[in-house]
Backbone and ligand atoms as CSV (ligand in chain L), in Angstrom:
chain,resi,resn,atom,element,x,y,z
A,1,UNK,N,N,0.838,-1.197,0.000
A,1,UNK,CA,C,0.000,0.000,0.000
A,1,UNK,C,C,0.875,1.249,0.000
A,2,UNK,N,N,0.435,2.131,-0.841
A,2,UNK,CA,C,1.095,3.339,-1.044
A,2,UNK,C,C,1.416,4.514,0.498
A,3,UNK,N,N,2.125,4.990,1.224
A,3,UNK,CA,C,1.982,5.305,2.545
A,3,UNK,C,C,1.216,6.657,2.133
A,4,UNK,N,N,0.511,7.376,1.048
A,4,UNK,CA,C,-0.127,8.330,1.083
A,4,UNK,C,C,-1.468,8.070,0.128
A,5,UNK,N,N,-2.617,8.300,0.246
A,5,UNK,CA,C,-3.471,8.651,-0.603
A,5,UNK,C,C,-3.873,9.737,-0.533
A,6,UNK,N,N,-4.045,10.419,-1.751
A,6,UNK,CA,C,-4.785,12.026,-2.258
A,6,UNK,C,C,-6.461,12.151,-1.774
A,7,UNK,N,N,-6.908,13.457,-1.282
A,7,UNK,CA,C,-7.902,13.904,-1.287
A,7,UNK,C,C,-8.237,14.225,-2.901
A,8,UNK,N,N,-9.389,13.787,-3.029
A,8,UNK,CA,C,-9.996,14.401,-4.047
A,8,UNK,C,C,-10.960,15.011,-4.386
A,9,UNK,N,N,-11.199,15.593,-3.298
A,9,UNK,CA,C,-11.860,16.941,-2.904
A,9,UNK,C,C,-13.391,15.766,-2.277
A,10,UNK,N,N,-13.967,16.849,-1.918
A,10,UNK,CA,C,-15.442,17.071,-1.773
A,10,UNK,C,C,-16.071,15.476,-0.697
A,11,UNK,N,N,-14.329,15.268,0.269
A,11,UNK,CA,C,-14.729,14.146,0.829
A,11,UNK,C,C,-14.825,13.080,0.530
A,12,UNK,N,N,-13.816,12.864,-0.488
A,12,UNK,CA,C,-13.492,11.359,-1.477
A,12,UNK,C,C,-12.158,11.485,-1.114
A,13,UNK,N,N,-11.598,10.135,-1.411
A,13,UNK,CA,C,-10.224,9.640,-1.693
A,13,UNK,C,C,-9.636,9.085,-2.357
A,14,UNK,N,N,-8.715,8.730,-3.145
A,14,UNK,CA,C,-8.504,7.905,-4.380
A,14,UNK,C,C,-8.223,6.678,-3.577
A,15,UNK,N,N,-8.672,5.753,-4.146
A,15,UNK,CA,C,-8.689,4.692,-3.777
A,15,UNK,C,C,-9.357,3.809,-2.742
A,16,UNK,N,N,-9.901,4.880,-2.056
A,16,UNK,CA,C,-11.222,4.318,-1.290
A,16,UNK,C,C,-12.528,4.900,-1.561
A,17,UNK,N,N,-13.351,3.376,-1.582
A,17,UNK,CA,C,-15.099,3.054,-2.065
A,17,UNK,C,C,-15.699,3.939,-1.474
A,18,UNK,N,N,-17.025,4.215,-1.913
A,18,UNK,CA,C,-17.871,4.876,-1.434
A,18,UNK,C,C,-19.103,3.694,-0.837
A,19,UNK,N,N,-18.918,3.387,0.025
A,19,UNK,CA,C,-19.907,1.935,0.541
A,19,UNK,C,C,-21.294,2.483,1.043
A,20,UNK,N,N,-21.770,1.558,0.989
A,20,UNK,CA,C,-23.705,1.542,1.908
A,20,UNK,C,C,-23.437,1.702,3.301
A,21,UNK,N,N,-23.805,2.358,4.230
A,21,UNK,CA,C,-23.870,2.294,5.711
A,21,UNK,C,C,-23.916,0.896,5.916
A,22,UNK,N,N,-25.010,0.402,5.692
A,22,UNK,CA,C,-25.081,-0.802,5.370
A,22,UNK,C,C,-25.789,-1.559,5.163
A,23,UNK,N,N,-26.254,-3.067,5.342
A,23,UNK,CA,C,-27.098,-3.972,3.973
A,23,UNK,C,C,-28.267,-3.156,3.874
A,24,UNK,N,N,-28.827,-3.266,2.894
A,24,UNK,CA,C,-30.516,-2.414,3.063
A,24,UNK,C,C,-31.189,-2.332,4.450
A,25,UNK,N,N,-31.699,-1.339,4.643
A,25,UNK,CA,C,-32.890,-1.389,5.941
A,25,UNK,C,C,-33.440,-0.083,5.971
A,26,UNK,N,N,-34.523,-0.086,6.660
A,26,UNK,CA,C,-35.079,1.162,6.670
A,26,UNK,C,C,-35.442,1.563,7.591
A,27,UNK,N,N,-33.842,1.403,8.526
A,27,UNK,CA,C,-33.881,2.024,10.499
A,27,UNK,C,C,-32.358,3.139,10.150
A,28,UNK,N,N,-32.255,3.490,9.025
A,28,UNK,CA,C,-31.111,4.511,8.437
A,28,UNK,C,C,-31.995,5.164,7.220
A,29,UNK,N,N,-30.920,6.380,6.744
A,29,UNK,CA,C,-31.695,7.377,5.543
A,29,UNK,C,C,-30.639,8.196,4.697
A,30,UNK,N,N,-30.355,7.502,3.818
A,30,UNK,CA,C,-29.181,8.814,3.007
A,30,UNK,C,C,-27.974,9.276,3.532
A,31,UNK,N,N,-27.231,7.578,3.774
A,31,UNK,CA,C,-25.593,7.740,4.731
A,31,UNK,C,C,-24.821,7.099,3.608
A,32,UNK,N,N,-23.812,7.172,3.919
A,32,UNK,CA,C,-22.747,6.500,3.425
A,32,UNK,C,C,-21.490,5.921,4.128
A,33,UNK,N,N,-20.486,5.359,3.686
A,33,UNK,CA,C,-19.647,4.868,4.375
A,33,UNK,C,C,-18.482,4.901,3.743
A,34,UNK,N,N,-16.900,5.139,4.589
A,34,UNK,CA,C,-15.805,4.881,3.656
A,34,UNK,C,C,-14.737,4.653,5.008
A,35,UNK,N,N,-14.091,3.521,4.177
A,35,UNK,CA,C,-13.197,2.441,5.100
A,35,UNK,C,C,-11.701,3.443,5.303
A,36,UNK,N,N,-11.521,4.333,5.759
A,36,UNK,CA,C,-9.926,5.336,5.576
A,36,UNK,C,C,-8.844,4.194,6.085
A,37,UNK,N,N,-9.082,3.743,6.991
A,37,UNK,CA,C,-7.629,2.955,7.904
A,37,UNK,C,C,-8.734,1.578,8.790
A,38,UNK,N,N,-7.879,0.732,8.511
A,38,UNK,CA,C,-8.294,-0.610,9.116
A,38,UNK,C,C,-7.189,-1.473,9.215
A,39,UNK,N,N,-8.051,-2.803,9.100
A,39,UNK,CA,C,-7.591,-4.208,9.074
A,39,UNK,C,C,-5.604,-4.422,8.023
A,40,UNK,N,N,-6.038,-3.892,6.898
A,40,UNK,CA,C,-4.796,-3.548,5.919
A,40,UNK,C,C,-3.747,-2.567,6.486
A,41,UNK,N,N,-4.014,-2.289,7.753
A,41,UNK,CA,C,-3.511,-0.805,7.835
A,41,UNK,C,C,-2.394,-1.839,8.996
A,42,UNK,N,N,-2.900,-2.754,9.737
A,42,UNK,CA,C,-2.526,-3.612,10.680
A,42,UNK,C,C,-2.959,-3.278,11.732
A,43,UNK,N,N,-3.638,-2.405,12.094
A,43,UNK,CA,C,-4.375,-1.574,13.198
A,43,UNK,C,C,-5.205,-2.598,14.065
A,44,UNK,N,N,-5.682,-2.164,15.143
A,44,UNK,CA,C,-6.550,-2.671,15.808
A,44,UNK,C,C,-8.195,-1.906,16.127
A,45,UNK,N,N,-7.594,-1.030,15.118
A,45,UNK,CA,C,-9.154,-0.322,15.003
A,45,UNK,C,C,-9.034,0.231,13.733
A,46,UNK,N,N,-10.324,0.574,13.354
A,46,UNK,CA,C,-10.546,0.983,12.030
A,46,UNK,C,C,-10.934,2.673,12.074
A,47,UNK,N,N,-10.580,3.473,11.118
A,47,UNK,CA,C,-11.213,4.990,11.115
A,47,UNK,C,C,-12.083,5.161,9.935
A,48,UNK,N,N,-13.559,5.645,9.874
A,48,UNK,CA,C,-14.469,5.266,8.846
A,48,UNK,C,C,-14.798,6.790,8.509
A,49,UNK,N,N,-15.425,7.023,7.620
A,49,UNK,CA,C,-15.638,8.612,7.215
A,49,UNK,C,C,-17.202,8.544,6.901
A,50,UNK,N,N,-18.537,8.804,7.946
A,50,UNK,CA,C,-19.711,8.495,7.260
A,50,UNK,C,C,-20.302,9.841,6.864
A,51,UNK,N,N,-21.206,9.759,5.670
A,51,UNK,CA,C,-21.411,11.311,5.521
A,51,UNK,C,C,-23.156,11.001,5.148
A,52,UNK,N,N,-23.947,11.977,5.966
A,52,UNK,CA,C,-25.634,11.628,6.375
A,52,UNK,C,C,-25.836,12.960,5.326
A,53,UNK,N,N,-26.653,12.425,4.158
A,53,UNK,CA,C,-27.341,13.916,3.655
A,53,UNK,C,C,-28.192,14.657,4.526
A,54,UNK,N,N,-28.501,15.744,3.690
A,54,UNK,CA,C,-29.536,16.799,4.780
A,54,UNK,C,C,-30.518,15.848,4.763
A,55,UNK,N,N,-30.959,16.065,6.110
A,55,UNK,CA,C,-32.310,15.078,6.536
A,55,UNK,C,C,-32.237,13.896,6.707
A,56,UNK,N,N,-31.222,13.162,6.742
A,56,UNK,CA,C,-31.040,11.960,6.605
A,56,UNK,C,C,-30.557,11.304,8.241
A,57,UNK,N,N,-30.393,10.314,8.367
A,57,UNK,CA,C,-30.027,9.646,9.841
A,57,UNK,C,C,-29.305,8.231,9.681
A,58,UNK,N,N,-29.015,8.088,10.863
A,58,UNK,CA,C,-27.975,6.964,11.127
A,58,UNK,C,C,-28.732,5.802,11.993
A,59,UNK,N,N,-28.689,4.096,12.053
A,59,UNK,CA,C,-29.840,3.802,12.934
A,59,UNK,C,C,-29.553,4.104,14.339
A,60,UNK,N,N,-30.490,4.208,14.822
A,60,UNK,CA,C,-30.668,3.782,16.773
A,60,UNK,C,C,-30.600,2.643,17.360
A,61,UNK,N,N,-29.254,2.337,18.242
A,61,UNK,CA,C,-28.662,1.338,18.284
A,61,UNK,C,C,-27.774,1.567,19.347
A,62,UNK,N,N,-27.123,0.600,19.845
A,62,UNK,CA,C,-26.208,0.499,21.322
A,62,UNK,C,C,-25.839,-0.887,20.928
A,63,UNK,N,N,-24.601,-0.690,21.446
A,63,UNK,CA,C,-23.458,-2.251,21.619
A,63,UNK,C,C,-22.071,-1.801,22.192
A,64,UNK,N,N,-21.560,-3.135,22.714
A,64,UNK,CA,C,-21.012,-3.050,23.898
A,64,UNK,C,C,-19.543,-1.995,23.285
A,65,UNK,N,N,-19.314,-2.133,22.352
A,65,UNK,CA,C,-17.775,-1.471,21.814
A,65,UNK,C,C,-18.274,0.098,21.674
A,66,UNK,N,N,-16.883,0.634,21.701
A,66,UNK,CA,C,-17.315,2.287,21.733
A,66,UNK,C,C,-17.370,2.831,20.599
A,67,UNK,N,N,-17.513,4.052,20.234
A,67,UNK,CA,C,-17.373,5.025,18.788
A,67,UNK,C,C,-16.720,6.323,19.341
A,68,UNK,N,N,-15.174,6.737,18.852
A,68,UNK,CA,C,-14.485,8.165,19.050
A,68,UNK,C,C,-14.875,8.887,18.073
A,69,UNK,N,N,-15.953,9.580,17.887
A,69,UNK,CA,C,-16.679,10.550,16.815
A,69,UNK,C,C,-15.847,12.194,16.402
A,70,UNK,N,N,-15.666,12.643,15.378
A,70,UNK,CA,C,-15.219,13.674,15.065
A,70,UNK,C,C,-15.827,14.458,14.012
A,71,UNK,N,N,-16.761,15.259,14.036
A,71,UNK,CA,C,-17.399,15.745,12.955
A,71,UNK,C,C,-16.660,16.720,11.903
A,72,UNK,N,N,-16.409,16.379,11.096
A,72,UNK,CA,C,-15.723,16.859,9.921
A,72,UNK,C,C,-15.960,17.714,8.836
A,73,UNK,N,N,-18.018,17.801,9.157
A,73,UNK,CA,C,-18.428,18.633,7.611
A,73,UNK,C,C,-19.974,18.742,8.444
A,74,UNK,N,N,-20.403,19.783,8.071
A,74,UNK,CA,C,-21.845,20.332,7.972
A,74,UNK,C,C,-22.393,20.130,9.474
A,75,UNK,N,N,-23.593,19.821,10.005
A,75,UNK,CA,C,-23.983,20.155,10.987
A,75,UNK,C,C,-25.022,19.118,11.376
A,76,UNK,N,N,-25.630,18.619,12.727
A,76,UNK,CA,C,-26.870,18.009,12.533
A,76,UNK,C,C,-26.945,17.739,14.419
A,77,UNK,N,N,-27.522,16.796,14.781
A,77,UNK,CA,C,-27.639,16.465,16.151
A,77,UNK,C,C,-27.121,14.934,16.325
A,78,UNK,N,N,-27.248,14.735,17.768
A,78,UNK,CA,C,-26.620,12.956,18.201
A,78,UNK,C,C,-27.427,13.014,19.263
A,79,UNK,N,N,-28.159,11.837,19.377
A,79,UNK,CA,C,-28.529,10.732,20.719
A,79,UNK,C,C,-27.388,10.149,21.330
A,80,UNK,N,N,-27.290,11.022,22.585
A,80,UNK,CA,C,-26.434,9.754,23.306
A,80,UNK,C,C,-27.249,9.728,24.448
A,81,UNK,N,N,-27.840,8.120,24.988
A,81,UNK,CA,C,-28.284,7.666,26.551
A,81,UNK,C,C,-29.495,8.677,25.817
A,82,UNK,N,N,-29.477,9.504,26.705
A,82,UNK,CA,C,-31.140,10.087,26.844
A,82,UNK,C,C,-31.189,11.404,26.431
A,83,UNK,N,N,-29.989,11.980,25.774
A,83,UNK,CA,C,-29.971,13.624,25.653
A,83,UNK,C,C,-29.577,13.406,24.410
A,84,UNK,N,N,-29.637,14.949,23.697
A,84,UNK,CA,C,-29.792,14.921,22.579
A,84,UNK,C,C,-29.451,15.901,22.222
A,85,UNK,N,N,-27.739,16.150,21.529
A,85,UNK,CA,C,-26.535,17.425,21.571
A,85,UNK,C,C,-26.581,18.033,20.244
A,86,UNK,N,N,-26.993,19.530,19.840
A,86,UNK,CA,C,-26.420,20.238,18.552
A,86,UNK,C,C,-25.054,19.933,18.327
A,87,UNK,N,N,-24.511,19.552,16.996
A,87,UNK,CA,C,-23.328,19.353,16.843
A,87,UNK,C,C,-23.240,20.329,15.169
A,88,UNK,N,N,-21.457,20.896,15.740
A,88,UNK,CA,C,-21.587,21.299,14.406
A,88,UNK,C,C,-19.943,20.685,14.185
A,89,UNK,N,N,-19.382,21.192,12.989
A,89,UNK,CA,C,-18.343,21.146,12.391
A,89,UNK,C,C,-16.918,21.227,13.550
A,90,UNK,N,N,-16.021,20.078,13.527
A,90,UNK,CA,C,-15.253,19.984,14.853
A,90,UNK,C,C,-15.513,19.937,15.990
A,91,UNK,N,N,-16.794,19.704,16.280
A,91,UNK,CA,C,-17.198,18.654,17.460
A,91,UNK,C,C,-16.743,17.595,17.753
A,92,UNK,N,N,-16.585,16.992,18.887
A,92,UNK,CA,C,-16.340,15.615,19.192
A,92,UNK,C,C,-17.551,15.079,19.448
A,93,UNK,N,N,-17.444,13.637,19.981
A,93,UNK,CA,C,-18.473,12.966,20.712
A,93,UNK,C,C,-18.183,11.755,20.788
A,94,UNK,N,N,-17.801,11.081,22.065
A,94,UNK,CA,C,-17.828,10.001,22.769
A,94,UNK,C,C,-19.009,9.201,22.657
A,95,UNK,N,N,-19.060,7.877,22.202
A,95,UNK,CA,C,-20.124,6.777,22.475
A,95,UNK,C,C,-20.048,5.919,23.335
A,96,UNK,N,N,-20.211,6.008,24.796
A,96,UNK,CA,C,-19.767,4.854,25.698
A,96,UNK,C,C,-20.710,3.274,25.145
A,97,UNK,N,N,-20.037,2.765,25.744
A,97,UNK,CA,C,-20.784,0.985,25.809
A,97,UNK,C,C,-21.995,0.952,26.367
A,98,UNK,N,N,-22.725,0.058,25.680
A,98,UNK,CA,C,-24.243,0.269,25.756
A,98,UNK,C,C,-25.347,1.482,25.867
A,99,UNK,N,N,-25.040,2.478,25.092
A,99,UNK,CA,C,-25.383,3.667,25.319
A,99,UNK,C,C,-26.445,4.103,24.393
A,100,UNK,N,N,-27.768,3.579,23.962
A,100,UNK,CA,C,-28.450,4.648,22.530
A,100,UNK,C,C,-27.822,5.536,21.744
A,101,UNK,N,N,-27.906,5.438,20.478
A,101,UNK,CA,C,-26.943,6.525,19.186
A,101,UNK,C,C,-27.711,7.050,18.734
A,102,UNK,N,N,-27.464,7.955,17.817
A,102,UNK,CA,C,-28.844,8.036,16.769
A,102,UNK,C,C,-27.733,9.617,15.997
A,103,UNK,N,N,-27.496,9.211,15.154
A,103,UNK,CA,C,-27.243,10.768,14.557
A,103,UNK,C,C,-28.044,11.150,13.155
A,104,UNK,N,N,-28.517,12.413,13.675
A,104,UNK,CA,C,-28.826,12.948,12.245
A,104,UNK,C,C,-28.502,14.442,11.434
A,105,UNK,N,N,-28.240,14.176,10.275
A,105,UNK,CA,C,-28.187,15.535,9.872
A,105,UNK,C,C,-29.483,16.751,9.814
A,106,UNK,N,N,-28.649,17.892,9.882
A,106,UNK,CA,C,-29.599,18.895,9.802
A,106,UNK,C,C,-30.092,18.966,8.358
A,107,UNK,N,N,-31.297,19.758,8.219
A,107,UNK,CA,C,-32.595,19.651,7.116
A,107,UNK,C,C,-31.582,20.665,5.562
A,108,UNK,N,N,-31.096,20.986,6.367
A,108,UNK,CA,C,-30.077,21.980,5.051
A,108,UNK,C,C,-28.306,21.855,4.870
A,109,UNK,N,N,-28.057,20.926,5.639
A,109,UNK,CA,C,-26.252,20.618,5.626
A,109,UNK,C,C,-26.190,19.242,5.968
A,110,UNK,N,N,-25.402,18.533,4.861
A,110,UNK,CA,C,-24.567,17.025,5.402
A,110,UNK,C,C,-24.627,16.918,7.068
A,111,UNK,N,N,-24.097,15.880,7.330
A,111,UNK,CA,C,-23.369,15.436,8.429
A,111,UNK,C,C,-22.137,14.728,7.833
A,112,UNK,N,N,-20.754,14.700,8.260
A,112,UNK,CA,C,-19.972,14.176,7.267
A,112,UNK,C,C,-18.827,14.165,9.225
A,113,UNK,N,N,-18.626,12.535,9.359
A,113,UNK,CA,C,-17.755,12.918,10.582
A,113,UNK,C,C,-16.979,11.012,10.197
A,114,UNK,N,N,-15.504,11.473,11.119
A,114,UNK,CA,C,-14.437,10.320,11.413
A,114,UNK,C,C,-15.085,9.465,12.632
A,115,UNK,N,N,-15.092,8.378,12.122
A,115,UNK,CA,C,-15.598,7.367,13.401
A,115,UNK,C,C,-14.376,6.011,13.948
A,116,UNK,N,N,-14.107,6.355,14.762
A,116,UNK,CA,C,-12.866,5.472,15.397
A,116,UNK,C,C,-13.709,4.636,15.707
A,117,UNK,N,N,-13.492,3.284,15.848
A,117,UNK,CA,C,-14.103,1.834,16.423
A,117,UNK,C,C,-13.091,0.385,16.435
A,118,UNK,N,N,-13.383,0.131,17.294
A,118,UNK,CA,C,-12.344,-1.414,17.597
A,118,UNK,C,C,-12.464,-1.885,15.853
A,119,UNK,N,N,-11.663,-2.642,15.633
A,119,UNK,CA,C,-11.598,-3.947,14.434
A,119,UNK,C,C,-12.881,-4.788,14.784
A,120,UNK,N,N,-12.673,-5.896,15.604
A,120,UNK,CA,C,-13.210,-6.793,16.039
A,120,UNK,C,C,-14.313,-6.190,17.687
A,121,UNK,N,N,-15.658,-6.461,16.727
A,121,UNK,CA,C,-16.709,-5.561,17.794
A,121,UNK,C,C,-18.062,-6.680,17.663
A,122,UNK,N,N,-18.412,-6.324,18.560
A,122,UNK,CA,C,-20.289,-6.953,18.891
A,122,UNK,C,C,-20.717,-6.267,17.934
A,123,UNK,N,N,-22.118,-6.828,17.394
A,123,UNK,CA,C,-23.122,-6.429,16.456
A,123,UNK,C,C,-24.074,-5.327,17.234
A,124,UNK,N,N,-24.288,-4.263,16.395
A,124,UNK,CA,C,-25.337,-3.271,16.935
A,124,UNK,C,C,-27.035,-3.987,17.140
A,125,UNK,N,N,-27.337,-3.963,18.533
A,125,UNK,CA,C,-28.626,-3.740,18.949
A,125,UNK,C,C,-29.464,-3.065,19.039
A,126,UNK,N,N,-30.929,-2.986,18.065
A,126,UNK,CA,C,-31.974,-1.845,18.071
A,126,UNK,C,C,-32.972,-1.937,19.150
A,127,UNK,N,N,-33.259,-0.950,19.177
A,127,UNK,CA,C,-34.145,-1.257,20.770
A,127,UNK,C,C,-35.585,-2.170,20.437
A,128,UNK,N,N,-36.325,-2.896,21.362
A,128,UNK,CA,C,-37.397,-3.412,21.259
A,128,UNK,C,C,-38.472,-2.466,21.321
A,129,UNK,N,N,-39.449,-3.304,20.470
A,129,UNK,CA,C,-41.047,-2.276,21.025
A,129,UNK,C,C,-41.269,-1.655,22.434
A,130,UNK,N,N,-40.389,-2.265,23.482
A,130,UNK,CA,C,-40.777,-1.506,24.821
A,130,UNK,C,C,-39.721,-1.040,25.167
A,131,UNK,N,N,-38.150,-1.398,24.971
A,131,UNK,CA,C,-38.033,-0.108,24.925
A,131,UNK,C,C,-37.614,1.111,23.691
A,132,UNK,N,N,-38.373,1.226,22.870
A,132,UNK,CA,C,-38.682,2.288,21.830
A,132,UNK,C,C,-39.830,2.995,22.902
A,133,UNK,N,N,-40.596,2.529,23.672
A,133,UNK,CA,C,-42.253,2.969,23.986
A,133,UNK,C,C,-41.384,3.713,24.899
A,134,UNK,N,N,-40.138,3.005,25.799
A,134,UNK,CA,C,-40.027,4.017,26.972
A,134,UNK,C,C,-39.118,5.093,26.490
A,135,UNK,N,N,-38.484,5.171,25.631
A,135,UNK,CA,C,-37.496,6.075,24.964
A,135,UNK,C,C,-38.472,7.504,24.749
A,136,UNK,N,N,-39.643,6.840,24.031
A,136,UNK,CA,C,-40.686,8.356,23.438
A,136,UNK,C,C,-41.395,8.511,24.339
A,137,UNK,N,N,-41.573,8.069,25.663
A,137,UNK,CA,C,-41.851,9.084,26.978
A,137,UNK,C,C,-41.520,9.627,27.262
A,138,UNK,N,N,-40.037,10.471,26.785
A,138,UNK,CA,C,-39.461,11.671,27.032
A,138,UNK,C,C,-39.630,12.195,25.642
A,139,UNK,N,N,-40.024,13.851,25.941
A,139,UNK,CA,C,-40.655,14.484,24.473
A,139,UNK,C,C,-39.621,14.967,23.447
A,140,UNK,N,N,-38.538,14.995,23.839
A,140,UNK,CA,C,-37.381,15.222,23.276
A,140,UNK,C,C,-37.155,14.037,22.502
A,141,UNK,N,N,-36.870,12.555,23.145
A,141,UNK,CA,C,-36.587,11.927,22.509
A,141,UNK,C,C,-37.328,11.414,21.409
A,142,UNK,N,N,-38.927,11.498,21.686
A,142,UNK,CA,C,-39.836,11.237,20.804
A,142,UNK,C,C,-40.017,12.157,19.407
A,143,UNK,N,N,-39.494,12.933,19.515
A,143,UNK,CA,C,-39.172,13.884,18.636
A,143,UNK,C,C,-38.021,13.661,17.955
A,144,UNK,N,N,-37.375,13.523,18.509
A,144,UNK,CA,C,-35.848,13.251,17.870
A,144,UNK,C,C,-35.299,11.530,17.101
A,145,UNK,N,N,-36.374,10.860,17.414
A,145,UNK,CA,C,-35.442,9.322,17.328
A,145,UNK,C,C,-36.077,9.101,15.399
A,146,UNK,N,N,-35.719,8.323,15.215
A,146,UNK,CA,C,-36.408,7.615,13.858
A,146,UNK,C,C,-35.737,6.334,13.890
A,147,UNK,N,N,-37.001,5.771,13.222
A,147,UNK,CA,C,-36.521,4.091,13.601
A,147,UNK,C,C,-37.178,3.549,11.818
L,1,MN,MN,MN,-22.961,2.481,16.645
C-alpha cells in the first residue's frame, strides 16, 4: 500500500469506495460509508468517514464497543443515553458501551464525521417495542429518534 493517498476533494479519496452504511434497511436514511484505515492498515481499530445527507439519519442502536466521533463537515444532532446534543463542524463525541446513538443531519447541511471503532466488535442492537415505547416518553426523545 502506497503510505499516502490524495484527497480528491469534496470528501473522497482515491482509492477508497464509497460503501452503503449498510445492507438495506429502513432504520437509516441517506448515509454512506468509507473504510480510511483498518484491518490492511494492521491496526486494531478501524477509522471510517460516514457522511448523512440533509435530513437523513444513522440507525438507533447500542453495543457493547465504543465510537471516538469527530465531525468533519456540515452540521446536525446525536442521541447519546437520553440527551440529545447540537453538533456542528469539529465537534467531538464520545459513544460509551451500551449507550443509545442516533445521529442525524440537519434539514439543510450534510453530516460528514471520522468514526474510530475497535476492528473486532459486537453487532449493533436496536431497541425493542418496549423499549422504543419508553425512549418516546421523554418528548425530546420522541421527537428526535427515527426508527
Ligand atoms: Mn454504533
Amino acid at each position: 500500500m502506497k503510505p499516502v493517498f490524495r484527497s480528491r476533494g469534496d470528501f473522497r479519496w482515491e482509492g477508497i469506495e464509497v460503501l452503503p452504511y449498510k445492507p438495506a434497511g429502513t432504520h437509516f436514511r441517506d448515509i454512506s460509508r468509507q473504510l480510511l484505515f483498518g484491518s490492511e492498515d494492521g491496526l486494531g481499530c478501524e477509522l471510517r468517514y460516514f457522511e448523512i445527507d440533509p435530513g437523513g439519519h444513522s440507525t438507533l442502536e447500542r453495543h457493547a464497543h465504543r465510537h471516538a466521533v469527530l465531525i468533519v463537515r456540515g452540521a446536525g444532532r446525536v442521541l447519546v443515553g437520553r440527551e440529545v446534543y447540537a453538533l456542528e463542524t469539529y465537534d467531538g463525541v464520545r459513544i460509551p458501551p451500551w449507550t443509545w446513538h442516533q445521529f442525524r443531519a440537519s434539514a439543510q447541511r450534510p453530516l460528514g464525521f471520522l468514526c474510530m471503532v475497535d476492528r473486532e466488535r459486537d453487532r449493533p442492537e436496536r431497541p425493542s417495542p418496549a423499549e422504543l415505547e419508553e425512549l418516546r416518553r421523554d418528548a425530546a426523545l420522541a421527537e428526535f429518534i427515527r426508527t
